[in-house]
HTML snippet that shows the backbone in 3Dmol.js (N, CA, C, O; Angstrom):
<script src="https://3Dmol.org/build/3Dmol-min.js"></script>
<div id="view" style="width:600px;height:400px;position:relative"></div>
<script>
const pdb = `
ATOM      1  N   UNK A   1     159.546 308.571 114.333  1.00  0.00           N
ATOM      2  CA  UNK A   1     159.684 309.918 114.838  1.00  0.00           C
ATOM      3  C   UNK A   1     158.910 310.115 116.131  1.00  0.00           C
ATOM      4  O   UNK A   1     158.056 310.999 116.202  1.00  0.00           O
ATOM      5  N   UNK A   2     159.242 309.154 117.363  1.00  0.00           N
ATOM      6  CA  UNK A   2     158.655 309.139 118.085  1.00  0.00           C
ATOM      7  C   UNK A   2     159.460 309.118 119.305  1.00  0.00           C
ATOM      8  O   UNK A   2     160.643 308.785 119.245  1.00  0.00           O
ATOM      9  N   UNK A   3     158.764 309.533 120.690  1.00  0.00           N
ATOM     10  CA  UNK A   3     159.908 309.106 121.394  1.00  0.00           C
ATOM     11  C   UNK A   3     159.184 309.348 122.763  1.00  0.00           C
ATOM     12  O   UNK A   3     157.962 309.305 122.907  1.00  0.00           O
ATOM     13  N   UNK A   4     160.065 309.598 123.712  1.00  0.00           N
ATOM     14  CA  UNK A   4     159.123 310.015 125.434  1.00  0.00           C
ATOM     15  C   UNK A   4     160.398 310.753 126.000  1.00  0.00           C
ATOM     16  O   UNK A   4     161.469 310.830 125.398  1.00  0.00           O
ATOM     17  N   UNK A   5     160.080 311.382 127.470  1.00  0.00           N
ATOM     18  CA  UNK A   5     160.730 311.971 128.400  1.00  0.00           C
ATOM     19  C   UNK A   5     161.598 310.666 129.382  1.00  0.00           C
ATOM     20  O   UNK A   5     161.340 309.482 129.169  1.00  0.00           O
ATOM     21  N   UNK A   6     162.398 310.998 130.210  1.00  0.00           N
ATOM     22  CA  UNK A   6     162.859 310.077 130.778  1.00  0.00           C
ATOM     23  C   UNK A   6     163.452 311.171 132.179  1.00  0.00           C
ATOM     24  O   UNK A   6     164.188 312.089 131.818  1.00  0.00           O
ATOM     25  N   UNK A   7     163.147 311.074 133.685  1.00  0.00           N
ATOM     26  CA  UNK A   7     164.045 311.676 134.610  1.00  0.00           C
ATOM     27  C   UNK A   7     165.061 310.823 135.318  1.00  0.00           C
ATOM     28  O   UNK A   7     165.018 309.834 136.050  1.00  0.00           O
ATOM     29  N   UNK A   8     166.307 311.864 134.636  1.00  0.00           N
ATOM     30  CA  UNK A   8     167.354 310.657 136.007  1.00  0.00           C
ATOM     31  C   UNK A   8     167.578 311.530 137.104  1.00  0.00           C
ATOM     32  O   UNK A   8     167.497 312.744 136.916  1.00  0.00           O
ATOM     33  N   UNK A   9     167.820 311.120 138.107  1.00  0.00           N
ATOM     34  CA  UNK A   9     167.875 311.344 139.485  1.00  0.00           C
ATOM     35  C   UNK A   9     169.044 311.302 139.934  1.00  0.00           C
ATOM     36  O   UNK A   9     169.352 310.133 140.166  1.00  0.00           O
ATOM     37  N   UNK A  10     169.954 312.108 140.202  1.00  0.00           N
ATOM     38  CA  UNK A  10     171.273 311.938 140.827  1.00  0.00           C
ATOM     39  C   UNK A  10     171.977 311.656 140.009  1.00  0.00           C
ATOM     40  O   UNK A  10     172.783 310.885 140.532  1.00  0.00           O
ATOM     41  N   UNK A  11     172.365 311.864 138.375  1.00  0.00           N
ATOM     42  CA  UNK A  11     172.561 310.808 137.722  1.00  0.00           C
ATOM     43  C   UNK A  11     173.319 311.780 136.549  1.00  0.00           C
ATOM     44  O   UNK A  11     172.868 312.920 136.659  1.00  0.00           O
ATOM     45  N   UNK A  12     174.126 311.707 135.678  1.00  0.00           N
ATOM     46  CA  UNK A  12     174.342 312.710 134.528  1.00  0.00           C
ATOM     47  C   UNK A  12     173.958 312.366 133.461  1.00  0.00           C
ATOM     48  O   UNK A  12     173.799 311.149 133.360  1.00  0.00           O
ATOM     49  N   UNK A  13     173.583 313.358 131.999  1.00  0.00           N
ATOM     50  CA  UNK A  13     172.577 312.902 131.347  1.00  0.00           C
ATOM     51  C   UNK A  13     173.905 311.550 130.461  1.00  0.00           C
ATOM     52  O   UNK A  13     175.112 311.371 130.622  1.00  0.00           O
ATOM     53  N   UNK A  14     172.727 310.794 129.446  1.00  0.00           N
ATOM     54  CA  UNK A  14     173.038 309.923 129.179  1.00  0.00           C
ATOM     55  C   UNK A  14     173.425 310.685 127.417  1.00  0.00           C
ATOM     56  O   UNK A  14     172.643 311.364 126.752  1.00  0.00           O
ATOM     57  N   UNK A  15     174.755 310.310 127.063  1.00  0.00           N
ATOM     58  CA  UNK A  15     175.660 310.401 125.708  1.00  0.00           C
ATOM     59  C   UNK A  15     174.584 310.294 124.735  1.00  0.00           C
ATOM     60  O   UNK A  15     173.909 309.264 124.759  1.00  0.00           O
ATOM     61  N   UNK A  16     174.324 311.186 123.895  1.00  0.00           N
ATOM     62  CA  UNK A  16     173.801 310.870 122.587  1.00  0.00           C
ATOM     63  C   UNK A  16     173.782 309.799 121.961  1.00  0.00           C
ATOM     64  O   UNK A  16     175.002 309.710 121.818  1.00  0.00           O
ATOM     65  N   UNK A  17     173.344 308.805 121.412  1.00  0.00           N
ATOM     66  CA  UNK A  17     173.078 307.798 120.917  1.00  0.00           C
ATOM     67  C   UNK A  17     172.847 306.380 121.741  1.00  0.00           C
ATOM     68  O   UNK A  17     172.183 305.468 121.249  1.00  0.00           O
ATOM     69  N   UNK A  18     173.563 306.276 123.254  1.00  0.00           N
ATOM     70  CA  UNK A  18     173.404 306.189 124.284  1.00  0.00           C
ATOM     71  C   UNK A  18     171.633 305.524 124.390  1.00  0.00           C
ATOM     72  O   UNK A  18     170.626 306.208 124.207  1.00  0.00           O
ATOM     73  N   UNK A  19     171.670 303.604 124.833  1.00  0.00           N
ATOM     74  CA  UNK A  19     170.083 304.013 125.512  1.00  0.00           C
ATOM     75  C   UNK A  19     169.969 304.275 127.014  1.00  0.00           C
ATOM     76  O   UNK A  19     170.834 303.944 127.825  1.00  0.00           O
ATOM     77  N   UNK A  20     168.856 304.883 127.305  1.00  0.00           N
ATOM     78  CA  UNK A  20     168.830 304.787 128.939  1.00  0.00           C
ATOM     79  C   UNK A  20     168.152 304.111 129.000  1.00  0.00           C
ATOM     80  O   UNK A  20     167.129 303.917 128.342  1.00  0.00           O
ATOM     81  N   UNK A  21     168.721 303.463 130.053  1.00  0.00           N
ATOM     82  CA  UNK A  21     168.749 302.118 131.187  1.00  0.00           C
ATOM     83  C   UNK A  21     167.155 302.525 131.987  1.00  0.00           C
ATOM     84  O   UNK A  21     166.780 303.693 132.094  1.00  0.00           O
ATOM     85  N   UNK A  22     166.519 301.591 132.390  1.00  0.00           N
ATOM     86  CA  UNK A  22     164.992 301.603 132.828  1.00  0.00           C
ATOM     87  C   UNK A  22     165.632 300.876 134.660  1.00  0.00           C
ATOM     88  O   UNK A  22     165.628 299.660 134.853  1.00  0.00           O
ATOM     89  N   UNK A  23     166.010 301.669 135.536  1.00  0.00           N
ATOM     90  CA  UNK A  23     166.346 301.351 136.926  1.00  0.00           C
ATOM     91  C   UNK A  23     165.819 302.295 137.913  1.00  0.00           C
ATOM     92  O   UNK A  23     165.177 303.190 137.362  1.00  0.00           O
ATOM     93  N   UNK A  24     165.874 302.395 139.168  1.00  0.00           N
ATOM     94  CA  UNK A  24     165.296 303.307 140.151  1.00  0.00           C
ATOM     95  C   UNK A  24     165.997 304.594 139.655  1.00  0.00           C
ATOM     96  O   UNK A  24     165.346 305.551 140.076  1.00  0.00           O
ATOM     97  N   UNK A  25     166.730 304.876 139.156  1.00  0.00           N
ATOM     98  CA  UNK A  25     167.490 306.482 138.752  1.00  0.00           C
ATOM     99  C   UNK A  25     167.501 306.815 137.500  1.00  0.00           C
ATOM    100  O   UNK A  25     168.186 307.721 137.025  1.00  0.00           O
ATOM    101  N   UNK A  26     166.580 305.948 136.770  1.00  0.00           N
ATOM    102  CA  UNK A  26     166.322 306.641 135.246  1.00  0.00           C
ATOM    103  C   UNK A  26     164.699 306.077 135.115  1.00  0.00           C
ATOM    104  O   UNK A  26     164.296 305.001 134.673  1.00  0.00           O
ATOM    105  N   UNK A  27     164.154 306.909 135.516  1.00  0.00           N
ATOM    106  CA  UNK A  27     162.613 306.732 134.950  1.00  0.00           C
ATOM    107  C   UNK A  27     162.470 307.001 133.599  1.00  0.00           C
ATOM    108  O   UNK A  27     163.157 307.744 132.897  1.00  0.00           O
ATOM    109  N   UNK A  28     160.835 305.847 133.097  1.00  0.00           N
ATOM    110  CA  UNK A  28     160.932 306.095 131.484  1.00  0.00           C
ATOM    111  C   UNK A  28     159.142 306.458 131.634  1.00  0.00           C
ATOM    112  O   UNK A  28     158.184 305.919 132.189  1.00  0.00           O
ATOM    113  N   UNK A  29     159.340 307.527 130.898  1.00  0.00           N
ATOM    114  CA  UNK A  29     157.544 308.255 130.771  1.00  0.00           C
ATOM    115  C   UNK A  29     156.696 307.955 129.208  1.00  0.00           C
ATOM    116  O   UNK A  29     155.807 308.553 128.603  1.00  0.00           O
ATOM    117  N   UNK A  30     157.692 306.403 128.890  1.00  0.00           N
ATOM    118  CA  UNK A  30     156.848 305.693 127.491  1.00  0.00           C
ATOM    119  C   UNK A  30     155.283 305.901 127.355  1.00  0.00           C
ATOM    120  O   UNK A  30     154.926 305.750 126.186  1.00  0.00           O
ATOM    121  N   UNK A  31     154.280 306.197 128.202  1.00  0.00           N
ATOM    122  CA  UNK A  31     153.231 305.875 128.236  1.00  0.00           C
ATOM    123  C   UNK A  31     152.231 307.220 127.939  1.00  0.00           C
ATOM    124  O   UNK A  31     151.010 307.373 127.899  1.00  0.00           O
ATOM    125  N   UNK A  32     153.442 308.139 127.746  1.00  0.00           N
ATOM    126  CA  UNK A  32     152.218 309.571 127.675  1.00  0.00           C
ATOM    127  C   UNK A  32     152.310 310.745 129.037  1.00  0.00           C
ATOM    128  O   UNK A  32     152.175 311.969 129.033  1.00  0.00           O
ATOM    129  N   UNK A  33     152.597 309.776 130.154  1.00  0.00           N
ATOM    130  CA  UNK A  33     152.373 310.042 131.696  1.00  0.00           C
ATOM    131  C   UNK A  33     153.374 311.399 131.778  1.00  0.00           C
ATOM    132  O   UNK A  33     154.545 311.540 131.423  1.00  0.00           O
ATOM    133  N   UNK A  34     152.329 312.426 132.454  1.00  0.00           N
ATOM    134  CA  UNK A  34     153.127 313.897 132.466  1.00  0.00           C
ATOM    135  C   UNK A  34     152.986 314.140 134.058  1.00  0.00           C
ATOM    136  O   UNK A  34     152.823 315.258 134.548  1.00  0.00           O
ATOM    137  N   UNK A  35     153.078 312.844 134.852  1.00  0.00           N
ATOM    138  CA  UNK A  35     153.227 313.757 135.818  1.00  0.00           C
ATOM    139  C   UNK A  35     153.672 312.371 137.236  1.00  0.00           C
ATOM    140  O   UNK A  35     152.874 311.478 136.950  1.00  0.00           O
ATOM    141  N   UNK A  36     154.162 312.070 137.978  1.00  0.00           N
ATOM    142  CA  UNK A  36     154.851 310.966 139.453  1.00  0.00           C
ATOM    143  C   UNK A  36     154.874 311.528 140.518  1.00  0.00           C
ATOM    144  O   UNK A  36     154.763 312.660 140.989  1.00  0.00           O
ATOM    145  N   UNK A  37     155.067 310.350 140.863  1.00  0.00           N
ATOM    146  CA  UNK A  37     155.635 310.751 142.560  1.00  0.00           C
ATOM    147  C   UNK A  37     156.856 310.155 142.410  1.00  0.00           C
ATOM    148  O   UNK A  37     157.051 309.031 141.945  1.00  0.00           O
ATOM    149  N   UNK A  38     157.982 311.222 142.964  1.00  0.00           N
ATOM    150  CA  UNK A  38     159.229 310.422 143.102  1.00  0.00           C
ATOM    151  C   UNK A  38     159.348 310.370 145.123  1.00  0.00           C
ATOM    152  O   UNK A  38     158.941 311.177 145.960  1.00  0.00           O
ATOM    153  N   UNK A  39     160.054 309.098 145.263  1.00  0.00           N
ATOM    154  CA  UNK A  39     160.458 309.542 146.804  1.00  0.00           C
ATOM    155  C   UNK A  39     161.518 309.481 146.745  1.00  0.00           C
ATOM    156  O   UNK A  39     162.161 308.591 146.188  1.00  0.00           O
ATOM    157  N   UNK A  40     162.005 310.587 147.413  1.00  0.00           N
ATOM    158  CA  UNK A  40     163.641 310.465 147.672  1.00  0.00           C
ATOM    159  C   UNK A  40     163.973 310.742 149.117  1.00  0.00           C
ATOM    160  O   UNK A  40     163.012 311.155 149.765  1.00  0.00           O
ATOM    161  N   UNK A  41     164.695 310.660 149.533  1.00  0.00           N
ATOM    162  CA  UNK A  41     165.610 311.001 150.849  1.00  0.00           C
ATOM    163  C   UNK A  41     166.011 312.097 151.006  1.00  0.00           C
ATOM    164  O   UNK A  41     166.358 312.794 150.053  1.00  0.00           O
ATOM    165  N   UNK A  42     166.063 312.563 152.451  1.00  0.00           N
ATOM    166  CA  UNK A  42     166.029 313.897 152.809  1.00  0.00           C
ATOM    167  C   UNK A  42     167.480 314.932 151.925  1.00  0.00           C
ATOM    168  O   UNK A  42     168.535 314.304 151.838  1.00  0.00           O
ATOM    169  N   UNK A  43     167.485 315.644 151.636  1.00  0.00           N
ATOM    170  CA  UNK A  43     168.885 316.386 151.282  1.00  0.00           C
ATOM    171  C   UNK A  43     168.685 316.673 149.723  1.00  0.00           C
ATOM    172  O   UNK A  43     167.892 316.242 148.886  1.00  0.00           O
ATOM    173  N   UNK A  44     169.544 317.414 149.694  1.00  0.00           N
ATOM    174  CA  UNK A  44     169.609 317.968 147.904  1.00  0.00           C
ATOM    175  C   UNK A  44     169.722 316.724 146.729  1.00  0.00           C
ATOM    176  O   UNK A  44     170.339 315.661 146.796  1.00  0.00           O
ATOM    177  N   UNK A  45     169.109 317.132 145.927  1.00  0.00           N
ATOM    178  CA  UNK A  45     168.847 315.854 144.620  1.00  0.00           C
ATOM    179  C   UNK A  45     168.656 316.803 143.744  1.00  0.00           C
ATOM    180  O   UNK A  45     167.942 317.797 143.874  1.00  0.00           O
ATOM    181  N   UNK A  46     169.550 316.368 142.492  1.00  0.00           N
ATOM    182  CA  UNK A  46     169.478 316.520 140.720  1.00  0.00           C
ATOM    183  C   UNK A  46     168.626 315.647 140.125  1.00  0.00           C
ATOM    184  O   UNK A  46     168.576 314.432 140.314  1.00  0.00           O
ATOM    185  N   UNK A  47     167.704 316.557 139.122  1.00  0.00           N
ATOM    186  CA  UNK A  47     166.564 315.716 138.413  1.00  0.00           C
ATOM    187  C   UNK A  47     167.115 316.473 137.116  1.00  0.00           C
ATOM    188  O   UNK A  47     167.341 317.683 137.076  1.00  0.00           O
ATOM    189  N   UNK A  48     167.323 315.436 135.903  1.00  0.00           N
ATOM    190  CA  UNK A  48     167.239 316.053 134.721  1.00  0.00           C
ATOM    191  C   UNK A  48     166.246 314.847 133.691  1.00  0.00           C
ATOM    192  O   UNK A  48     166.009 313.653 133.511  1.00  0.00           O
ATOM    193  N   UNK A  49     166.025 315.830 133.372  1.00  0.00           N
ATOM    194  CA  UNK A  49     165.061 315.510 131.623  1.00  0.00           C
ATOM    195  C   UNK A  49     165.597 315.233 130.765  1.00  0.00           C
ATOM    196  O   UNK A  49     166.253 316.162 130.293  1.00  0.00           O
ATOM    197  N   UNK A  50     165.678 314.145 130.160  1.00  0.00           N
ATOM    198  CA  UNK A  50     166.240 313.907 128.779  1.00  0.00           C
ATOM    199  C   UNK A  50     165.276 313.174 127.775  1.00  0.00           C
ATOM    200  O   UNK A  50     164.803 312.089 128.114  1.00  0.00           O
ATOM    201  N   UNK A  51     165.028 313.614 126.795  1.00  0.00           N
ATOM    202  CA  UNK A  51     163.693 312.679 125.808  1.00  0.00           C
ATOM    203  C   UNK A  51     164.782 312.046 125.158  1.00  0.00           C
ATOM    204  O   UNK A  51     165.921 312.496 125.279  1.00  0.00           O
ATOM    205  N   UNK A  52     164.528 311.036 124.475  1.00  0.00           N
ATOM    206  CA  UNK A  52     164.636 309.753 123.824  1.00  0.00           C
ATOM    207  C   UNK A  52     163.827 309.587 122.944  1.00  0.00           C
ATOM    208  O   UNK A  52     162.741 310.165 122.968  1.00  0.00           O
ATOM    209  N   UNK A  53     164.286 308.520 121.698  1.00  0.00           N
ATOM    210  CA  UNK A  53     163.274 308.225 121.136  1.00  0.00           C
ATOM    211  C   UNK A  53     162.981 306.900 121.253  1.00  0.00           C
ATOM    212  O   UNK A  53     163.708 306.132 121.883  1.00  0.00           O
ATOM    213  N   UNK A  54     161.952 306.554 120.686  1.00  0.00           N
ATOM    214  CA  UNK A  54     161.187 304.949 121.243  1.00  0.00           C
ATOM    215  C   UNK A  54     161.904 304.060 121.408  1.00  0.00           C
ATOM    216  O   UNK A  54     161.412 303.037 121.885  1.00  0.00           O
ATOM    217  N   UNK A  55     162.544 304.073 121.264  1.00  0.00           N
ATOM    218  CA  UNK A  55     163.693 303.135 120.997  1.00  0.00           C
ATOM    219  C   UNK A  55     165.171 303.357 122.671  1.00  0.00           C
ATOM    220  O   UNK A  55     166.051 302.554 122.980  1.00  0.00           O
ATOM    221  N   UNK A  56     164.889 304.507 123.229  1.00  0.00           N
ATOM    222  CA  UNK A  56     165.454 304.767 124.443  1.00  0.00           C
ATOM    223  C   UNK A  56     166.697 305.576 124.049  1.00  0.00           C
ATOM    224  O   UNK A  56     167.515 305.733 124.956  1.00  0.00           O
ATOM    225  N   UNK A  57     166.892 305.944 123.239  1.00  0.00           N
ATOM    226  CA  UNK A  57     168.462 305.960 122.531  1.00  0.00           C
ATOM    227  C   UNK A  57     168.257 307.464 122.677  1.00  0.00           C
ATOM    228  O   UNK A  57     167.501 308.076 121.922  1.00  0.00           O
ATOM    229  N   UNK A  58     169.088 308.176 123.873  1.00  0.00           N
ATOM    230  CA  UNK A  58     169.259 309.821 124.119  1.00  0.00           C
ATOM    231  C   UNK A  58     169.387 310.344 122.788  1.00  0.00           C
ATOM    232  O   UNK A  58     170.204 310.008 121.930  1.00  0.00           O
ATOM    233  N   UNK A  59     168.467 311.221 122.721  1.00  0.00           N
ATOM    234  CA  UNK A  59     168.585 312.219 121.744  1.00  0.00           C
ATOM    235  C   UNK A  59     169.717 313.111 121.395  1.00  0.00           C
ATOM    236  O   UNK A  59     169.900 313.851 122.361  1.00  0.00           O
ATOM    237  N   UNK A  60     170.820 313.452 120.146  1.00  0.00           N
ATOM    238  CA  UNK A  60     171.427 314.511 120.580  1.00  0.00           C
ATOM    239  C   UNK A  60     171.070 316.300 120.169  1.00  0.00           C
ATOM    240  O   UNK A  60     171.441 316.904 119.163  1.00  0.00           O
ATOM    241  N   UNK A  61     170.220 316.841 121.355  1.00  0.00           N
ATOM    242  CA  UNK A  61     169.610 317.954 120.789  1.00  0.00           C
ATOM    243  C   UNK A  61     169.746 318.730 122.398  1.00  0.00           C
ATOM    244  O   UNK A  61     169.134 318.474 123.435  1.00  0.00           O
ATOM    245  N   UNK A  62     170.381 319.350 122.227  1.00  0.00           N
ATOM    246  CA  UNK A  62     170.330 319.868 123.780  1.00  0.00           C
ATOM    247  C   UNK A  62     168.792 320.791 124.401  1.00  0.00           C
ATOM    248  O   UNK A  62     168.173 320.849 125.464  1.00  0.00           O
ATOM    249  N   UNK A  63     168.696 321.318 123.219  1.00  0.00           N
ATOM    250  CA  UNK A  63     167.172 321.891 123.998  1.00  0.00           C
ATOM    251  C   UNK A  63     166.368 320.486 124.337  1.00  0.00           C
ATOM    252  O   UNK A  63     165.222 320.875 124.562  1.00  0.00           O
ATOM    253  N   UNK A  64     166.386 319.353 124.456  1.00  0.00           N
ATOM    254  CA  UNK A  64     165.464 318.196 124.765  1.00  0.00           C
ATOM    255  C   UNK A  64     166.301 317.782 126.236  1.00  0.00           C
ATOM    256  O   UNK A  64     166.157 316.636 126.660  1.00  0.00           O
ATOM    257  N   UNK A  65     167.198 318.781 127.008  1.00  0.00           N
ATOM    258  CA  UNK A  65     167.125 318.528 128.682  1.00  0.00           C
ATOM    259  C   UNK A  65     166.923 319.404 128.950  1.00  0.00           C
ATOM    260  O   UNK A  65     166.711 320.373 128.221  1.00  0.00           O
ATOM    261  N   UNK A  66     166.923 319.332 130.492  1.00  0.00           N
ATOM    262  CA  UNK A  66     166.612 320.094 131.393  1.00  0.00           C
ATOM    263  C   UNK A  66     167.717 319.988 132.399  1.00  0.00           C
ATOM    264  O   UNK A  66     168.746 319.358 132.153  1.00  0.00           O
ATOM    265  N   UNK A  67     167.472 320.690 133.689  1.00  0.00           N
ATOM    266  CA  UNK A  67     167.713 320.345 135.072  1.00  0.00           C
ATOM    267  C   UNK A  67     167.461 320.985 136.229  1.00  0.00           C
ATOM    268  O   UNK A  67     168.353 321.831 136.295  1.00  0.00           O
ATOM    269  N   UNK A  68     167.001 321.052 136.866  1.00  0.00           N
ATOM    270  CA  UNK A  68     167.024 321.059 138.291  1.00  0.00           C
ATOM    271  C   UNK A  68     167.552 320.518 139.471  1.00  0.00           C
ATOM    272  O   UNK A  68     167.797 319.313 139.535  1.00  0.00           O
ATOM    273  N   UNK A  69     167.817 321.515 140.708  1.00  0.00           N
ATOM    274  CA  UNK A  69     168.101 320.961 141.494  1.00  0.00           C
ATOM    275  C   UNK A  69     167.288 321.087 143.073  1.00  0.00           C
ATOM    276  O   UNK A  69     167.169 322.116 143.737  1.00  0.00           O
ATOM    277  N   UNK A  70     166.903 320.021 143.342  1.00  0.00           N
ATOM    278  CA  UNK A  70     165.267 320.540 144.481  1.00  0.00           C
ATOM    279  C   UNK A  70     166.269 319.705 146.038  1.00  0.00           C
ATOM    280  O   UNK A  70     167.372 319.158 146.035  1.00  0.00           O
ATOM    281  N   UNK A  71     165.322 319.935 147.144  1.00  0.00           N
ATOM    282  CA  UNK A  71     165.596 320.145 148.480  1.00  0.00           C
ATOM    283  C   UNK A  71     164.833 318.999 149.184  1.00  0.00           C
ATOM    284  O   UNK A  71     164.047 319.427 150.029  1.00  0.00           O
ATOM    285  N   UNK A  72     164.849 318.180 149.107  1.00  0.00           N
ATOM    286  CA  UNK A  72     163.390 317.128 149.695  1.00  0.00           C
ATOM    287  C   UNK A  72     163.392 317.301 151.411  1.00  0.00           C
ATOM    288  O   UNK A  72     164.349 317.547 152.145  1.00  0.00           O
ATOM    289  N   UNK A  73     162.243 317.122 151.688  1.00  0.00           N
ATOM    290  CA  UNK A  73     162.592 316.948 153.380  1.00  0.00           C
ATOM    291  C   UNK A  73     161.873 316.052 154.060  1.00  0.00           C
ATOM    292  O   UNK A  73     160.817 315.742 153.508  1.00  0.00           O
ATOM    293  N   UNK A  74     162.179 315.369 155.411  1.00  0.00           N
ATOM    294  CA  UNK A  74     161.854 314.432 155.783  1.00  0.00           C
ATOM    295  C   UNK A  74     160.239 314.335 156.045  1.00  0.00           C
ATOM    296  O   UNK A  74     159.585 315.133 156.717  1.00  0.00           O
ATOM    297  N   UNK A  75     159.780 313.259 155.412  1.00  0.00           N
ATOM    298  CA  UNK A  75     158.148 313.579 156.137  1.00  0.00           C
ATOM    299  C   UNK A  75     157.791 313.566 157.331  1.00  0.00           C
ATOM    300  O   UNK A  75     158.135 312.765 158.200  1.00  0.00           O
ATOM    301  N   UNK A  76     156.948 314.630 157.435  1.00  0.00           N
ATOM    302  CA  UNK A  76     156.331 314.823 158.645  1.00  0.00           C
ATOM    303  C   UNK A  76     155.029 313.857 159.116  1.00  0.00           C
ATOM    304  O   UNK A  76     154.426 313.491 158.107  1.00  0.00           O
ATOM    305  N   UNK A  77     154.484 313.394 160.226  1.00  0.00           N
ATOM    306  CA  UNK A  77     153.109 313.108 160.667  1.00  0.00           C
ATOM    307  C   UNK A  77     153.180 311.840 160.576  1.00  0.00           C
ATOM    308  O   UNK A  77     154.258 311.388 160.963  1.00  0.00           O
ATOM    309  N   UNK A  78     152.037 310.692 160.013  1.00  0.00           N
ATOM    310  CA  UNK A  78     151.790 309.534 160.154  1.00  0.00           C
ATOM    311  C   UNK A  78     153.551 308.996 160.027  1.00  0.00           C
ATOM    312  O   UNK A  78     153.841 307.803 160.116  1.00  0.00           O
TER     313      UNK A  78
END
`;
const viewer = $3Dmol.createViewer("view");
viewer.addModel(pdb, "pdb");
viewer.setStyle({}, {cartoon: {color: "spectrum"}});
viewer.zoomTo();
viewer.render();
</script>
């Protein structure tokens, strides 16, 4: 009865029973870790939340996503 968060990036969530894949567009937050740096490229990007359980295998419970959609912009300075 265990499990973690996972963000995919650009990406739609992953089918119930479904594992997610551990690649640059599905981060896995196995470790406890509540908080990254993502870098992305300038322009609009989808981040959604999906928990899993230990095992990686999407949960099917819809209150366990999320989503957003954020604005990144090019860095400035150095």
């Amino acid at each position: 009865n265990s499990g973690h968060m996972h963000i995919l990036i650009d990406d739609d969530f992953v089918d119930p029973g479904d594992i997610i894949v551990n690649d640059a567009t599905h981060l896995h937050f196995g470790k406890g870790q509540l908080s990254t740096t993502i870098t992305l490229t300038a322009g609009i990007h989808v981040l959604r939340l999906q928990l899993a359980d230990g095992a990686h295998m999407a949960l099917d419970d819809p209150r366990l996503q999320d989503t957003i959609t954020i604005t990144a912009s090019e860095k400035s300075g150095n």
